[in-house]
BAVO-68272 format. One record per residue (C-alpha): x, y, z; residue number from 1; residue in one letter. Coordinates in steps of 0.1 Angstrom, whole numbers, plus 5000, padded with zeros to 4 digits. Layout:
BEGIN
node c1 X	c2 Y	c3 Z	resi NUM	resn A
...
This chain:
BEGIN
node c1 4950	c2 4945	c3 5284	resi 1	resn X
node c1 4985	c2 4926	c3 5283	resi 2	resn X
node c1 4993	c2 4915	c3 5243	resi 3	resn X
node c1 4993	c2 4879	c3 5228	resi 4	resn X
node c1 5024	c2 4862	c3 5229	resi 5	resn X
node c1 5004	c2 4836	c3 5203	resi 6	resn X
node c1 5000	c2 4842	c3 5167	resi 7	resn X
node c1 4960	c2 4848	c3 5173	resi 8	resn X
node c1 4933	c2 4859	c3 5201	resi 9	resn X
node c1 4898	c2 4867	c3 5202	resi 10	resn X
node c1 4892	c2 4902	c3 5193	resi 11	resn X
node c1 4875	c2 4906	c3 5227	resi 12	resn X
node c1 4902	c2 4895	c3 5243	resi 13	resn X
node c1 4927	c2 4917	c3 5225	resi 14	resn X
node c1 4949	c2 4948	c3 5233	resi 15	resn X
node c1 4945	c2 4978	c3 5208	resi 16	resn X
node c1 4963	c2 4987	c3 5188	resi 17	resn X
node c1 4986	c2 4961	c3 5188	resi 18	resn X
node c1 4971	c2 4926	c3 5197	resi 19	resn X
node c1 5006	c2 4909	c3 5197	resi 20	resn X
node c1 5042	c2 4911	c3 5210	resi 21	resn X
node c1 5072	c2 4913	c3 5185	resi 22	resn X
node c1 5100	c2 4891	c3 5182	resi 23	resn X
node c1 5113	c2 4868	c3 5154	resi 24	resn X
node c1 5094	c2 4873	c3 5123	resi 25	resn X
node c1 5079	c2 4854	c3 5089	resi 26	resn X
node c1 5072	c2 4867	c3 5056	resi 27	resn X
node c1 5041	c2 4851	c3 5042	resi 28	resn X
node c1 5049	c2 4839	c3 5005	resi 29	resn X
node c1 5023	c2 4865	c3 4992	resi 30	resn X
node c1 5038	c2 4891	c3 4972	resi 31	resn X
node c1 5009	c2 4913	c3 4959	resi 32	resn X
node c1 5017	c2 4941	c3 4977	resi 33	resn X
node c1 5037	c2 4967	c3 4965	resi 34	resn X
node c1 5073	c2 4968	c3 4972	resi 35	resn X
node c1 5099	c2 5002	c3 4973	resi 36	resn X
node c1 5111	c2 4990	c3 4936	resi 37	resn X
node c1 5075	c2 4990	c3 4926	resi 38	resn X
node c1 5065	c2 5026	c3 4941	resi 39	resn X
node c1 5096	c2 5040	c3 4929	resi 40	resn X
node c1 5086	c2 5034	c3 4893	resi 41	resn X
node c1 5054	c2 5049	c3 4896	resi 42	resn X
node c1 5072	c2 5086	c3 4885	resi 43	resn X
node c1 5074	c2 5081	c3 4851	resi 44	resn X
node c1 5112	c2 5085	c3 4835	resi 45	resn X
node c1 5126	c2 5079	c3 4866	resi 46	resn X
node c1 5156	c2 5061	c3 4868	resi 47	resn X
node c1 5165	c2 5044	c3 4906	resi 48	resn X
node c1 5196	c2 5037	c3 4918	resi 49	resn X
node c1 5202	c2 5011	c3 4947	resi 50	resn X
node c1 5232	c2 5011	c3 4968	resi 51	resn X
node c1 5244	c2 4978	c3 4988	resi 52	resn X
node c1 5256	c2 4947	c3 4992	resi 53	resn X
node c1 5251	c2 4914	c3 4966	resi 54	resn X
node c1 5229	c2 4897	c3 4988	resi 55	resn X
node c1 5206	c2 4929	c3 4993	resi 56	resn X
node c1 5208	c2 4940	c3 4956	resi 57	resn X
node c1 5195	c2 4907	c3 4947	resi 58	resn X
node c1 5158	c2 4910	c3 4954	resi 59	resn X
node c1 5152	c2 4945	c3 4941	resi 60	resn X
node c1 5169	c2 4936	c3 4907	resi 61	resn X
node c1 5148	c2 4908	c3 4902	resi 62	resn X
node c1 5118	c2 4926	c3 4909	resi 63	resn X
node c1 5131	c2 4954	c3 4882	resi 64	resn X
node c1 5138	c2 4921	c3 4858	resi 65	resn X
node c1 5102	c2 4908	c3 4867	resi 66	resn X
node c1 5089	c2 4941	c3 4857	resi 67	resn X
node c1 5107	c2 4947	c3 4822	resi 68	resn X
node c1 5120	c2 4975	c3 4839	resi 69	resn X
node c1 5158	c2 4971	c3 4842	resi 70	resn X
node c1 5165	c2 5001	c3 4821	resi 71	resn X
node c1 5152	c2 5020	c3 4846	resi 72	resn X
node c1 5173	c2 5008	c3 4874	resi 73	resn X
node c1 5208	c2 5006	c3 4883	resi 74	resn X
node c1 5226	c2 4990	c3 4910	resi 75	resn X
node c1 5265	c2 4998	c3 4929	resi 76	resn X
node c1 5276	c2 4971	c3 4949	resi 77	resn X
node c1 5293	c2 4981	c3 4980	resi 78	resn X
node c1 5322	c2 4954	c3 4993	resi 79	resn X
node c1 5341	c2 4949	c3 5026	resi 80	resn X
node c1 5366	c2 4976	c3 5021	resi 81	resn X
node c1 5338	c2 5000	c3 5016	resi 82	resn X
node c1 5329	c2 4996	c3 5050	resi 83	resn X
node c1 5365	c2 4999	c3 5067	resi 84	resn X
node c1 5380	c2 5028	c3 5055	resi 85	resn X
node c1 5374	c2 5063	c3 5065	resi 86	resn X
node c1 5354	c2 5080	c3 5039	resi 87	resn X
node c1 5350	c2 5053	c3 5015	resi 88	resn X
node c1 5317	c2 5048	c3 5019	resi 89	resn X
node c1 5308	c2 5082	c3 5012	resi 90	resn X
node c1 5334	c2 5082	c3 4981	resi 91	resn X
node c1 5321	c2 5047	c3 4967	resi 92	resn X
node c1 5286	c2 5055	c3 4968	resi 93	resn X
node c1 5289	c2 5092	c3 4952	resi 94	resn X
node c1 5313	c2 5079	c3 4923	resi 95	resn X
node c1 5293	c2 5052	c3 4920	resi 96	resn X
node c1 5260	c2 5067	c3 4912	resi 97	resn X
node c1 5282	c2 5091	c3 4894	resi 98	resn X
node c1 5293	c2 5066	c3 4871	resi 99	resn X
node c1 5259	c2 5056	c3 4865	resi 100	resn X
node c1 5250	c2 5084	c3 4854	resi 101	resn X
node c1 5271	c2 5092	c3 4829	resi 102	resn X
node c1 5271	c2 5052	c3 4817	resi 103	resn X
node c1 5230	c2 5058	c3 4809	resi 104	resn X
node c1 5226	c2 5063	c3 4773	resi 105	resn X
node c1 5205	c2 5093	c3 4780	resi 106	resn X
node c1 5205	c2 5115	c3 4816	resi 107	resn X
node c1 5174	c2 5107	c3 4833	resi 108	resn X
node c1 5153	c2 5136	c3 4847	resi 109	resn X
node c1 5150	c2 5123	c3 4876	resi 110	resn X
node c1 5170	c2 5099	c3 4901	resi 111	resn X
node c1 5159	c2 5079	c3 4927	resi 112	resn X
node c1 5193	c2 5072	c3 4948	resi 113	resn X
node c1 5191	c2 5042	c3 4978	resi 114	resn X
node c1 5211	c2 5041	c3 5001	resi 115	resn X
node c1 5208	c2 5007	c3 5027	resi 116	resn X
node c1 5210	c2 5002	c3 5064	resi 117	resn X
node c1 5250	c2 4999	c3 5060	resi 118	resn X
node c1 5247	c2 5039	c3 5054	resi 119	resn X
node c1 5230	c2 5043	c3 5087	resi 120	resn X
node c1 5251	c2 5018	c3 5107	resi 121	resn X
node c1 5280	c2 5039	c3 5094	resi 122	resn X
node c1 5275	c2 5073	c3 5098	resi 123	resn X
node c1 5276	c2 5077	c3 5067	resi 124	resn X
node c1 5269	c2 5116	c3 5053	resi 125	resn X
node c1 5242	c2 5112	c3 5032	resi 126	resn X
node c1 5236	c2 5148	c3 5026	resi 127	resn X
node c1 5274	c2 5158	c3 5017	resi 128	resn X
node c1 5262	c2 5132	c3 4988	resi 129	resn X
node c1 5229	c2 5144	c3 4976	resi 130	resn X
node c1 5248	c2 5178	c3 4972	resi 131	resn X
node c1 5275	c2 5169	c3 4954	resi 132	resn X
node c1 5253	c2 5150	c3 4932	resi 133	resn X
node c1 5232	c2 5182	c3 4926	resi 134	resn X
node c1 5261	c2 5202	c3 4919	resi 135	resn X
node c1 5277	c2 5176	c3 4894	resi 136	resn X
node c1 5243	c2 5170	c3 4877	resi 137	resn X
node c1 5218	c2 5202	c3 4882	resi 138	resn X
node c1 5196	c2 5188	c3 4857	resi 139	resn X
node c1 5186	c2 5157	c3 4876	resi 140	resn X
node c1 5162	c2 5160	c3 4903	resi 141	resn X
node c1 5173	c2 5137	c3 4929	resi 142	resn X
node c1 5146	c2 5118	c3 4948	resi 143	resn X
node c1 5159	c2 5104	c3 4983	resi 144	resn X
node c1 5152	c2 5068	c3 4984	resi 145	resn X
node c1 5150	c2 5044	c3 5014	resi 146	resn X
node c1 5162	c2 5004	c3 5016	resi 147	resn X
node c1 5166	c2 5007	c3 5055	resi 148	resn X
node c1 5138	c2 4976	c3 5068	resi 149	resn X
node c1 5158	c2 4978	c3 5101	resi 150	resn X
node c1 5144	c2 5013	c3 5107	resi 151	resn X
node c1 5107	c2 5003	c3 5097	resi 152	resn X
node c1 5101	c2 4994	c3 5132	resi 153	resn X
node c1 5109	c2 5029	c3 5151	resi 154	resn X
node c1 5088	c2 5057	c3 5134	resi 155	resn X
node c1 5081	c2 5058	c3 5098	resi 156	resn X
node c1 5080	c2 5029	c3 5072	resi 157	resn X
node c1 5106	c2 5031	c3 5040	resi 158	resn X
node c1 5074	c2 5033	c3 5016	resi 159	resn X
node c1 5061	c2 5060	c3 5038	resi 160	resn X
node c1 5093	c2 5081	c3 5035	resi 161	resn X
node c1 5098	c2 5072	c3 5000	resi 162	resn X
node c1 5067	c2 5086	c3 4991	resi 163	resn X
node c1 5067	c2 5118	c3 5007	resi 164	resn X
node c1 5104	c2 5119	c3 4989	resi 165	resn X
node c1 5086	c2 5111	c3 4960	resi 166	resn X
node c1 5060	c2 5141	c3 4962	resi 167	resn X
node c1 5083	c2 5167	c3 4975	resi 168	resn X
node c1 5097	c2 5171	c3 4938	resi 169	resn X
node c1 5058	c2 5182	c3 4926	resi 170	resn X
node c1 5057	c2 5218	c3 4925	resi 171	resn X
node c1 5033	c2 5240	c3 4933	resi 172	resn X
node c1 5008	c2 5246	c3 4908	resi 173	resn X
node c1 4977	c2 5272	c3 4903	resi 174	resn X
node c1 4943	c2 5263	c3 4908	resi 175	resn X
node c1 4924	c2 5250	c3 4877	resi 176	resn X
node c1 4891	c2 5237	c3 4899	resi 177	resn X
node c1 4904	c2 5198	c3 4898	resi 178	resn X
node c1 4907	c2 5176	c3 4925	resi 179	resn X
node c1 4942	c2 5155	c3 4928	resi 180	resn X
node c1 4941	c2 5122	c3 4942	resi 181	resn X
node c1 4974	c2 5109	c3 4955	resi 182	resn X
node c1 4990	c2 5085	c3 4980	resi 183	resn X
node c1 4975	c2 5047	c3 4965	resi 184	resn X
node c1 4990	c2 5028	c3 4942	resi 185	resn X
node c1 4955	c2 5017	c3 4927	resi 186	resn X
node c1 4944	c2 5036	c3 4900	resi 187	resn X
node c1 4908	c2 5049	c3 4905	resi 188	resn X
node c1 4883	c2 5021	c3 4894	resi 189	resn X
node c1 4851	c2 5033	c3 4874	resi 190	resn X
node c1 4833	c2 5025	c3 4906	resi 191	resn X
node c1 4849	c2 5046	c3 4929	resi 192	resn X
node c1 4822	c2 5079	c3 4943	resi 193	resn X
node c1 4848	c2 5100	c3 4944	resi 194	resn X
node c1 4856	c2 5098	c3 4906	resi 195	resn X
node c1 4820	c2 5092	c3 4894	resi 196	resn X
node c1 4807	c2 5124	c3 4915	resi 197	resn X
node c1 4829	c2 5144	c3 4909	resi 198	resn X
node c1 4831	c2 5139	c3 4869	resi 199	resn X
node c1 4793	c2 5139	c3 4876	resi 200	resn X
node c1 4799	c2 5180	c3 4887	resi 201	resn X
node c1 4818	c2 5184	c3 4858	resi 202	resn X
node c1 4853	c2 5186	c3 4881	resi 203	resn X
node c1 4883	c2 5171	c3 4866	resi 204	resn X
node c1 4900	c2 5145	c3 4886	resi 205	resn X
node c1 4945	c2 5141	c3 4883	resi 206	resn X
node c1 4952	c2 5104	c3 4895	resi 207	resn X
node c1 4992	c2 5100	c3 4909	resi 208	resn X
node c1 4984	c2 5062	c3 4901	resi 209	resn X
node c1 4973	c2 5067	c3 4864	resi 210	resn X
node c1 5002	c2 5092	c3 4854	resi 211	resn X
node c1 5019	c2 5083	c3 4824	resi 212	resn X
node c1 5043	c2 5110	c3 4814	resi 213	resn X
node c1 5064	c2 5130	c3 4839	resi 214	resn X
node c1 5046	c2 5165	c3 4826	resi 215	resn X
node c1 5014	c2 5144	c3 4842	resi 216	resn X
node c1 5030	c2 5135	c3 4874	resi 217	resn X
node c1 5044	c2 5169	c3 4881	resi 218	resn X
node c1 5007	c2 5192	c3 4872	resi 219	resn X
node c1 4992	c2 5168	c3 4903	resi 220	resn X
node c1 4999	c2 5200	c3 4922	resi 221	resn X
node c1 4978	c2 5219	c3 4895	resi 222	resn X
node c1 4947	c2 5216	c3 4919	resi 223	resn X
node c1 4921	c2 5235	c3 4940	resi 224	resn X
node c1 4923	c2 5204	c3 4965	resi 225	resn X
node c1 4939	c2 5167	c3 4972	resi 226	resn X
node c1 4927	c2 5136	c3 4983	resi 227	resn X
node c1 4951	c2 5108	c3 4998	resi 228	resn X
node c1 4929	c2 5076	c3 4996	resi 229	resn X
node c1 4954	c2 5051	c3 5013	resi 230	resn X
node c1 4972	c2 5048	c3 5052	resi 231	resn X
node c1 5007	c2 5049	c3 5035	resi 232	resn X
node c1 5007	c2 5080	c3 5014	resi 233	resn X
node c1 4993	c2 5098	c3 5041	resi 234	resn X
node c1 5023	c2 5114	c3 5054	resi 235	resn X
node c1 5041	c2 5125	c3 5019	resi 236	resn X
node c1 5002	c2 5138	c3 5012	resi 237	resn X
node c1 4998	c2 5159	c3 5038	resi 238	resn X
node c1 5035	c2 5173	c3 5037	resi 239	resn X
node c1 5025	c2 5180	c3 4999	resi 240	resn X
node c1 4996	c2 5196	c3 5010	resi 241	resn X
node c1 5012	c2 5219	c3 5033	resi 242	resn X
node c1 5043	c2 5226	c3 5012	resi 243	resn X
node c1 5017	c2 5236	c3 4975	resi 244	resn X
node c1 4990	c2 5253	c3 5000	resi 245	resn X
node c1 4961	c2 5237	c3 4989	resi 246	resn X
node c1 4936	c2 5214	c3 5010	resi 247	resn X
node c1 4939	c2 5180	c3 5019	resi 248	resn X
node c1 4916	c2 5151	c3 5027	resi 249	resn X
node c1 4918	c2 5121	c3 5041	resi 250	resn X
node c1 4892	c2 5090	c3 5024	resi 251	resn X
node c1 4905	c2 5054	c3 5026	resi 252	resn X
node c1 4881	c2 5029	c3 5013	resi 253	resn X
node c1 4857	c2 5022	c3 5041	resi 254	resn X
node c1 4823	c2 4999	c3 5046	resi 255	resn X
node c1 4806	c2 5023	c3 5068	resi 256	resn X
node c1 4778	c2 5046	c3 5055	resi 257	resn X
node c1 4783	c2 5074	c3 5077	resi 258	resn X
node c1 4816	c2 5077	c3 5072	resi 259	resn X
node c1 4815	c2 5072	c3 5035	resi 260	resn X
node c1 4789	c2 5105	c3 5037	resi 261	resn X
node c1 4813	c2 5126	c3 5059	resi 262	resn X
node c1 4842	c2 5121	c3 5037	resi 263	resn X
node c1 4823	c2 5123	c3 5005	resi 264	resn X
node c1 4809	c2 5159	c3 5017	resi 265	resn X
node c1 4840	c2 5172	c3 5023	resi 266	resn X
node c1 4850	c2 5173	c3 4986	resi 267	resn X
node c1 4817	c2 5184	c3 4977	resi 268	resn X
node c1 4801	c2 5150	c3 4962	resi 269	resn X
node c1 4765	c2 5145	c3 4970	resi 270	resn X
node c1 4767	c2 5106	c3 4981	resi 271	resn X
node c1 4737	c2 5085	c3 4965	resi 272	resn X
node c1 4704	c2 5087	c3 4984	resi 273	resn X
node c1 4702	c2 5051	c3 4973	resi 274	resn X
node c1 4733	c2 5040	c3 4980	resi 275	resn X
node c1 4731	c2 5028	c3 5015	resi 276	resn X
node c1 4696	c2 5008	c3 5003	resi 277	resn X
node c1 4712	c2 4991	c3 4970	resi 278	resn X
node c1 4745	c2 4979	c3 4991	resi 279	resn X
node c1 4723	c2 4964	c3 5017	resi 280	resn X
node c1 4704	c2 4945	c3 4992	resi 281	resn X
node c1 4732	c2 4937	c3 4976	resi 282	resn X
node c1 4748	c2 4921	c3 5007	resi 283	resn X
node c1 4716	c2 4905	c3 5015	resi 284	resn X
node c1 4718	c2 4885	c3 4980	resi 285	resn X
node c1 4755	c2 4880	c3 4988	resi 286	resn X
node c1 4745	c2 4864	c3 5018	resi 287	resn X
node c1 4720	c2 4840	c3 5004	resi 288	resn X
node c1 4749	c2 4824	c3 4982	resi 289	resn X
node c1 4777	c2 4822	c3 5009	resi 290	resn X
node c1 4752	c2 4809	c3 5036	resi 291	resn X
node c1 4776	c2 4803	c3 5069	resi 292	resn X
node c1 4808	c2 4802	c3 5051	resi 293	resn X
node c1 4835	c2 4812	c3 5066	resi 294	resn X
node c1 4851	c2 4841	c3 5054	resi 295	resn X
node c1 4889	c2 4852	c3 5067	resi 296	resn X
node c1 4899	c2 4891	c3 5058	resi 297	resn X
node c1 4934	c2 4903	c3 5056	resi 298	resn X
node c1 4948	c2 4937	c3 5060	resi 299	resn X
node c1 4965	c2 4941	c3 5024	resi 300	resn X
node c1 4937	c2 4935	c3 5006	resi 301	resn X
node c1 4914	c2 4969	c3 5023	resi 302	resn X
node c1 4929	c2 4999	c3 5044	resi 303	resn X
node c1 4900	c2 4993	c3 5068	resi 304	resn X
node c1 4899	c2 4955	c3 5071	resi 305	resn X
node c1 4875	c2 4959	c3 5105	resi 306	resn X
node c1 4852	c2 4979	c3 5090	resi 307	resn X
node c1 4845	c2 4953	c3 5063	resi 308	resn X
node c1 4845	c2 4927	c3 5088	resi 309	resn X
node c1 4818	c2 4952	c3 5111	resi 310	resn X
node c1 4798	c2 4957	c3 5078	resi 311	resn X
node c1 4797	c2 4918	c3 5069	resi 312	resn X
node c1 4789	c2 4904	c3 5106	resi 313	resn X
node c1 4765	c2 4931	c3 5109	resi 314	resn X
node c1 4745	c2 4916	c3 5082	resi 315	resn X
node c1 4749	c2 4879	c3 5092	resi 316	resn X
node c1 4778	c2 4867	c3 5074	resi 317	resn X
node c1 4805	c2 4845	c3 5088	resi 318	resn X
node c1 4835	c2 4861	c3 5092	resi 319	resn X
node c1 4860	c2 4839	c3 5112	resi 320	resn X
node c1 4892	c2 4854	c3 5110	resi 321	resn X
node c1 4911	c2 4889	c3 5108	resi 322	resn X
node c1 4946	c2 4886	c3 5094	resi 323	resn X
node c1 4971	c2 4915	c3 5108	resi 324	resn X
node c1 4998	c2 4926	c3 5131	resi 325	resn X
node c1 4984	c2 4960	c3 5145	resi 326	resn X
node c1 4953	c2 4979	c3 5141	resi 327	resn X
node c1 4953	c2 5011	c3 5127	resi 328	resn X
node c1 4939	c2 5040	c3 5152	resi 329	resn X
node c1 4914	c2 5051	c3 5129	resi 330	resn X
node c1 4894	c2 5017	c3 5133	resi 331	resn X
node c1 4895	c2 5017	c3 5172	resi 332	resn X
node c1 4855	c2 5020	c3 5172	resi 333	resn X
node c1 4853	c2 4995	c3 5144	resi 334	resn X
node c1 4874	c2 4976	c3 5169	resi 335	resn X
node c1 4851	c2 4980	c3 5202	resi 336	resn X
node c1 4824	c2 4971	c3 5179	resi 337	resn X
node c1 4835	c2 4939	c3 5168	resi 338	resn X
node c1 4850	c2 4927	c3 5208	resi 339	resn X
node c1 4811	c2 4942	c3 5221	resi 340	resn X
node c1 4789	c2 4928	c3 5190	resi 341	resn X
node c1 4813	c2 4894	c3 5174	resi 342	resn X
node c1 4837	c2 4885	c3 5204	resi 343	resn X
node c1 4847	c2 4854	c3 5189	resi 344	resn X
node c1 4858	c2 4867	c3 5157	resi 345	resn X
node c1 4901	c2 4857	c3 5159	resi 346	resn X
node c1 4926	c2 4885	c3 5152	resi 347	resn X
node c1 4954	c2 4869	c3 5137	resi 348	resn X
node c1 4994	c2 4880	c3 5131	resi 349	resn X
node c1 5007	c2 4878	c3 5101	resi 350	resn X
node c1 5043	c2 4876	c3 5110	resi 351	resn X
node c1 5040	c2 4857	c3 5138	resi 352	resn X
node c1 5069	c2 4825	c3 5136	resi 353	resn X
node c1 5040	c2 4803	c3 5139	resi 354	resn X
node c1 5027	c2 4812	c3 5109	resi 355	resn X
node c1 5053	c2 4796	c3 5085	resi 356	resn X
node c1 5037	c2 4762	c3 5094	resi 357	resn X
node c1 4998	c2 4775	c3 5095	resi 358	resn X
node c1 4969	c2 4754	c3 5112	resi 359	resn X
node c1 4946	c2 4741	c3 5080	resi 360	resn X
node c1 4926	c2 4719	c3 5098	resi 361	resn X
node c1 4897	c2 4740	c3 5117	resi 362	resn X
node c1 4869	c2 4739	c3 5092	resi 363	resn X
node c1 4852	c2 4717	c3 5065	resi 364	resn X
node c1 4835	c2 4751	c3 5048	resi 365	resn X
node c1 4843	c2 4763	c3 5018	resi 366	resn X
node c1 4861	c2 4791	c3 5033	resi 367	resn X
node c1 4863	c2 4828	c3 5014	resi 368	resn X
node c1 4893	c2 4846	c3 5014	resi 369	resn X
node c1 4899	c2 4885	c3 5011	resi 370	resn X
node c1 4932	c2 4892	c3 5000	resi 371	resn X
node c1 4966	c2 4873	c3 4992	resi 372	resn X
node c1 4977	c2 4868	c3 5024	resi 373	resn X
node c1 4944	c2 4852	c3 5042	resi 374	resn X
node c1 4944	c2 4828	c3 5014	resi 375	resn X
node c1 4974	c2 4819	c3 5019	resi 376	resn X
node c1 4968	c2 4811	c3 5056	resi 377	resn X
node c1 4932	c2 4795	c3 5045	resi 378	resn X
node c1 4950	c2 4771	c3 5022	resi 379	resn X
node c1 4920	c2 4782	c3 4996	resi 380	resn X
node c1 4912	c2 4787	c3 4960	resi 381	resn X
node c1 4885	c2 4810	c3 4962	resi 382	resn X
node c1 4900	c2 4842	c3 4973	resi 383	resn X
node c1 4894	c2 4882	c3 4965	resi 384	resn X
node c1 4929	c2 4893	c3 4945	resi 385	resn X
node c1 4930	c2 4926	c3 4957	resi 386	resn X
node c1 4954	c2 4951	c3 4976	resi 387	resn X
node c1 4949	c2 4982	c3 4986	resi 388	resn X
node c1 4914	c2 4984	c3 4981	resi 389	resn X
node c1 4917	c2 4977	c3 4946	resi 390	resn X
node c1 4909	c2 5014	c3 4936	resi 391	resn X
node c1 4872	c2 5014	c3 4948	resi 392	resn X
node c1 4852	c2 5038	c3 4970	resi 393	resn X
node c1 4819	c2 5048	c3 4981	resi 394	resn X
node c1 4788	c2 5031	c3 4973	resi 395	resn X
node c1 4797	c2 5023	c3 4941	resi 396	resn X
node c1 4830	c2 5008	c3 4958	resi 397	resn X
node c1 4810	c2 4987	c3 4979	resi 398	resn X
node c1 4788	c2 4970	c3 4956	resi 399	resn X
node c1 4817	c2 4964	c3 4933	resi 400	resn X
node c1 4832	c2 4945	c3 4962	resi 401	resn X
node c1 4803	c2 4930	c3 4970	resi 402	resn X
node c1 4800	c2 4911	c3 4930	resi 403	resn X
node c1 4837	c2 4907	c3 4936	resi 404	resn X
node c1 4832	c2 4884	c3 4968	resi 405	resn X
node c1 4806	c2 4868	c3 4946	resi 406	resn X
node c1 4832	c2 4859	c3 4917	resi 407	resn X
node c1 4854	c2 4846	c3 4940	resi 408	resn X
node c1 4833	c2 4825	c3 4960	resi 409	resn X
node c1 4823	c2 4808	c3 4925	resi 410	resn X
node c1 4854	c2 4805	c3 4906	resi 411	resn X
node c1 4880	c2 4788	c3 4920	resi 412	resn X
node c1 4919	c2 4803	c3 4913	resi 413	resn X
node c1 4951	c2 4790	c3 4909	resi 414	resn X
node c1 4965	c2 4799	c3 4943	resi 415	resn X
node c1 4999	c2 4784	c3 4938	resi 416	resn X
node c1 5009	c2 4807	c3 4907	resi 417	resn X
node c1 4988	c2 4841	c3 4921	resi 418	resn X
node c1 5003	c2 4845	c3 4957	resi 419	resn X
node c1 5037	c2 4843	c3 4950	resi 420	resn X
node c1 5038	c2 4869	c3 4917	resi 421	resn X
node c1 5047	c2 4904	c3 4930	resi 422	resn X
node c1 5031	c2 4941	c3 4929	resi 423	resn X
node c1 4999	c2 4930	c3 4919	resi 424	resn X
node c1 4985	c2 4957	c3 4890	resi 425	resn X
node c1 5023	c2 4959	c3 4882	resi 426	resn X
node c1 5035	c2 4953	c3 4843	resi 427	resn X
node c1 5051	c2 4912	c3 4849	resi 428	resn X
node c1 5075	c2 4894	c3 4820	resi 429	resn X
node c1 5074	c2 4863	c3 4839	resi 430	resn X
């Protein structure tokens, strides 16, 4: 099945995994999501250091300055000349990061060093860099950053890389009987299974998204197993997994019960025998307030945005439209589901040109939004603020969304000053 040259096409009528062509793109004016400047201050002490051009530098200091975070970053601004000369881009970035350095009023324990897309164009030797830098500073780890959005189309993301760069300076650490979960941004809500089992068996749970001190973030390799609950951290989670020896599984927040049980298993929780029959009358109450109210879904807001839409058509709500730009393989029979069982239902791109100008005219409903960016599409006010899955899992995950939907459907929010804020969860001055 050929691929949509239009920003949207019935699910049934789509190719998997990727329902549309690329070509020129737009950036939806919803800035929730996490960005590299955001992810990189998850290690606590850290200091980063960004490489490039003015224009570049621009948007990742003001997300530091949004933060309260600028002294934890650093910038070295590379100019014309530093791209003619032989060797100059090599000496400019070294002696800049260098001077950095030893500018800071204290050294930082660890350094996260980005270089752009000008050090790829160029040839530049990045690793001639990284070990100079250890030999002039061998009490600095160095963390190998990524600012290279030309790249994110062949292979692996920037966020993906920078958090398996991230990980690689955990070290190994015995077994103490907890469980390490790693790879989301989201702290574990108290309603997530996988923390409320667990704890339940007495096992002690290390969260990468809750460390506060660097002696925290480096004892997440202080485990018997780990569990990476989001798409993204997948690959610097299974690289750590491999590199500590210790187990790894795989659980991104998901709406369907039998999956929720497999995954749950395999850490050793005992899922809720009531937990499939209290979500289902949960949704069934749900249902009685939203009536045929349209409800649009984006991909930001859950890693498994089909399988919430599967779980809410399934049980006669009104789900119109699917905001994303591929599917991920994990949902492909989450995917066949929806084009056998809800072929109507619209898949729609989120960086599709058309969308700067987006169609607000097809319904009269009150329509319910889940997540930043399908709000911003829906033109609405009632909308779920979450990324990520918002830290929830399991039964317990599921019903909190479900009282979540609820709230939003009922309270109206100010749309206007929400979408545009960024890295929601994130500490904000403005």
């Amino acid at each position: 099945m050929p691929t949509s040259n239009d920003d949207r096409i019935r699910i049934a009528d789509a190719a998997f995994p990727k329902p549309f062509t690329g070509g020129l793109e737009f950036n939806a004016p919803a800035h929730g999501t996490w960005n590299i400047v955001h992810i990189g201050f998850k290690i606590p002490d850290a200091h980063q250091i960004y490489i490039c051009a003015d224009n570049c530098m621009r948007g990742v200091v003001m997300t530091a300055a949004e933060m309260g975070e600028l002294s934890r970053f650093s910038s070295v601004i590379l100019e014309e000349d530093d791209m003619v000369f032989a060797g100059r881009l090599e000496e400019s970035t070294l002696e800049g990061v260098t001077d950095v350095l030893n500018l800071l009023p204290e050294m930082p324990p660890v350094a996260i060093i980005f270089p752009v897309c000008v050090h790829k164009f160029m040839g530049c030797d990045i690793n001639f860099i990284y070990d100079e830098l250890g030999k002039r500073f061998p009490d600095v780890k160095f963390v190998r950053g990524f600012m290279d959005p030309v790249m994110q189309k062949r292979g692996t993301t920037p966020d993906q890389r920078l958090r398996k760069a991230m990980f690689d300076i955990i070290p190994e650490g015995k077994k103490d009987g907890s469980v390490t979960v790693i790879g989301c941004d989201m702290p574990l809500s108290d309603d997530n299974d996988i923390k409320i089992l667990l704890e339940k068996k007495g096992i002690k749970i290390r969260d990468e998204a809750s460390c506060k001190t660097l002696e925290e973030y480096y004892d997440l390799g202080c485990c018997d197993s780990l569990v990476c609950s989001y798409p993204a951290g997948l690959l610097g989670s299974t690289a750590l997994a491999k590199r500590i020896g210790k187990p790894l599984t795989y659980m991104p927040f998901t709406f369907g019960y039998d999956a929720t049980d497999e995954a749950l298993s395999k850490i050793g929780a005992t899922p809720d025998p009531d937990g499939r029959m209290l979500c289902d009358n949960a949704a069934s109450e749900l249902k009685m307030l939203l009536g045929d109210n349209e409800i649009a879904i984006d991909y930001t807001a859950v890693p498994r945005p089909l399988s919430l839409a599967r779980f809410l058509i399934s049980r006669g709500f009104n789900v119109k439209r699917i905001y994303l730009d591929a599917v991920d393989p994990d949902e492909k029979e989450d995917f066949e589901w929806l084009a056998a069982n809800a072929p109507d239902t619209m898949l729609c791109a989120t960086m599709h040109v058309k969308g700067r100008r987006p169609d607000r005219s097809g319904s009269d409903s009150k329509i319910l939004a889940i997540g930043q960016k399908a709000a911003w599409f829906e033109g609405t006010e009632f909308f779920v603020n979450m990324i990520e899955g918002g830290g929830l899992y399991g039964y317990a995950g599921i019903r909190a969304f479900l009282r979540l939907m609820e709230d939003a459907f009922l309270v109206p929010k100010d749309t206007e000053d929400i979408i545009p804020r960024k890295g929601l969860g994130c500490a904000c001055v403005l």
